[in-house]
Each structure stands twice: as structure tokens, then as C-alpha cells.
N, C-alpha and C positions, 0 to 999 in steps of 0.2 A: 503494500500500500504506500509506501513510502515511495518509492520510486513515480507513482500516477502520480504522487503530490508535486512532485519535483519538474515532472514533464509539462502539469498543467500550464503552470506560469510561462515555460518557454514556449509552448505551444501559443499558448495566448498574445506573446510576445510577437512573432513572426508574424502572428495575423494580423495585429496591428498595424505590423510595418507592413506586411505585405497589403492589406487595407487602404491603407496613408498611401503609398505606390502606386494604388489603382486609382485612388484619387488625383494625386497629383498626375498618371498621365493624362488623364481623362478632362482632367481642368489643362494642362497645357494642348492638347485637340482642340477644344471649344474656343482656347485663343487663338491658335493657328487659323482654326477656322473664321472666327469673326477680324482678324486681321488680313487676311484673304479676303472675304468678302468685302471689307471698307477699302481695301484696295482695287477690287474690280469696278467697285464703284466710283474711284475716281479716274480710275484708268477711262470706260466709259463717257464719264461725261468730259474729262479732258479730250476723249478723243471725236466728240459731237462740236465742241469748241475750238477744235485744232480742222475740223471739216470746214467750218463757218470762216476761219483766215484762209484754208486753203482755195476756197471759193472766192473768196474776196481777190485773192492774190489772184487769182487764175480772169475775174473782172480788169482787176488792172491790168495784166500783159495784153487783153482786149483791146485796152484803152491806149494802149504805148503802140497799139500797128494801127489804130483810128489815128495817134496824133502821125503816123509814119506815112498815111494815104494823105491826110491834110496837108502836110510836109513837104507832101511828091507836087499833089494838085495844085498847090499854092506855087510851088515852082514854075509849074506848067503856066498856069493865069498870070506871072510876069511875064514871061518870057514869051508867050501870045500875041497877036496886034489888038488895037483896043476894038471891044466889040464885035470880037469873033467870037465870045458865048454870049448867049443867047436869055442864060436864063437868071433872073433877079437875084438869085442868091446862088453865088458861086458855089463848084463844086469842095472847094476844101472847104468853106465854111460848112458843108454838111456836114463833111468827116470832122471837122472840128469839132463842132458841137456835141456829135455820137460820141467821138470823145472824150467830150467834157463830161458827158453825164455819164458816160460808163467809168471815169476815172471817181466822179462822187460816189457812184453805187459802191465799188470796188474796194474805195476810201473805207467806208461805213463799213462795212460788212468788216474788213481784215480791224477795223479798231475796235468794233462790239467786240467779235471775236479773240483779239487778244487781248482787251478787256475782262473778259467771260473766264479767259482761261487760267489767268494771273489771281484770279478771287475763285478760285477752286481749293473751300479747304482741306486740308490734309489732312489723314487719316489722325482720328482724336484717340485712338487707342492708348492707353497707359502704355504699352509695351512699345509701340511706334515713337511716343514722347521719350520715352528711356535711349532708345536707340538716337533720336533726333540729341538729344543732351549730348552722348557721349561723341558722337559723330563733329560736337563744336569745342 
């Protein structure tokens, strides 16, 4: 009987710690996991905001071969006799214009969007903050 007495305690022992082990992997999973998911989630909408400059930018290159036809035409209507077009509003001034307004759209769009992407906050997890501290 002696002997059962004796095993009791270390039996009981091991279970605790093995217990406490199962908990602690089980709580470091559920942070892994919710650190993962806060990060898909910014991943995500940085990459919805990182689409909105790409768009913008891809608006402007629009605008820079609009000002590159205005540029040409414009050449072309000096270098003309007067009064050989015809029609009240030159042709660069068209391409200008398209231009001009595809260079505002393009504008807008790439500053919302790098706006949008610089106020994307970062994962609030305790563990992510640990890691940001030691990281400065």
C-alpha cells in the first residue's frame, strides 16, 4: 500500500504538467490562428487599396500618351498654313483636354488610394505588439 501512496502524487504530478502542456499548446494554436487571420485581413484590404493606386496609376500613363497626341497635334497646327483646319476647336486641344481630365481622375484615384493604404491599421494583437517593440 505504500508504494500506491507514493505513485499517487507523481502520477498526479505528470498530469498536471502534462494538463498545463495541453493547454498551453492549445492557447499558443488559437494565437497563431487569430494572428493569421488579422493578418489576412490586412493583407486583403491592403491589397483592395494597393488595386485602387494601381488603377489610378494605370489612369495617369493614359493621360501622359493624351498629353503625347496633344504634343504631336499641337506641333502639327504650327507648323500648318493658317486655316487649313477647319474645325473651331483644334485637334490637340481635344487630346489636351482628355488629358487633362484623365490626369485628374488618375490624380484622385492613386491619392485616395495611397491614402486608404497608409491608415490601414496593423495587426492589434498583443503578440504582433511584442514582436513590433523588439523589432525597434
Amino acid at each position: 500500500m505504500s508504494t500506491n501512496a507514493k505513485d499517487r502524487p507523481a502520477q498526479s504530478s505528470i498530469s498536471l504538467v502534462r494538463g498545463i502542456l495541453v493547454d498551453l499548446e492549445h492557447l499558443v494554436e488559437q494565437q497563431l490562428q487569430l494572428t493569421r487571420r488579422e493578418m489576412e485581413d490586412e493583407l486583403r484590404q491592403r491589397s483592395a487599396d494597393a488595386m485602387i493606386v494601381a488603377i489610378g496609376i494605370g489612369i495617369l500613363f493614359l493621360a501622359a500618351g493624351g498629353f503625347c497626341l496633344a504634343f504631336a497635334h499641337l506641333l502639327h497646327w504650327f507648323s500648318s498654313p493658317a486655316g487649313a483646319d477647319p474645325a473651331w476647336f483644334p485637334l490637340w486641344a481635344c487630346h489636351g483636354v482628355i488629358a487633362v481630365a484623365l490626369a485628374v481622375v488618375g490624380g484622385i484615384l492613386t491619392h485616395v488610394g495611397r491614402t486608404k493604404f497608409g491608415s490601414v491599421e496593423r495587426c492589434q494583437n498583443p503578440v504582433t505588439e511584442i514582436f513590433e517593440e523588439q523589432k525597434s
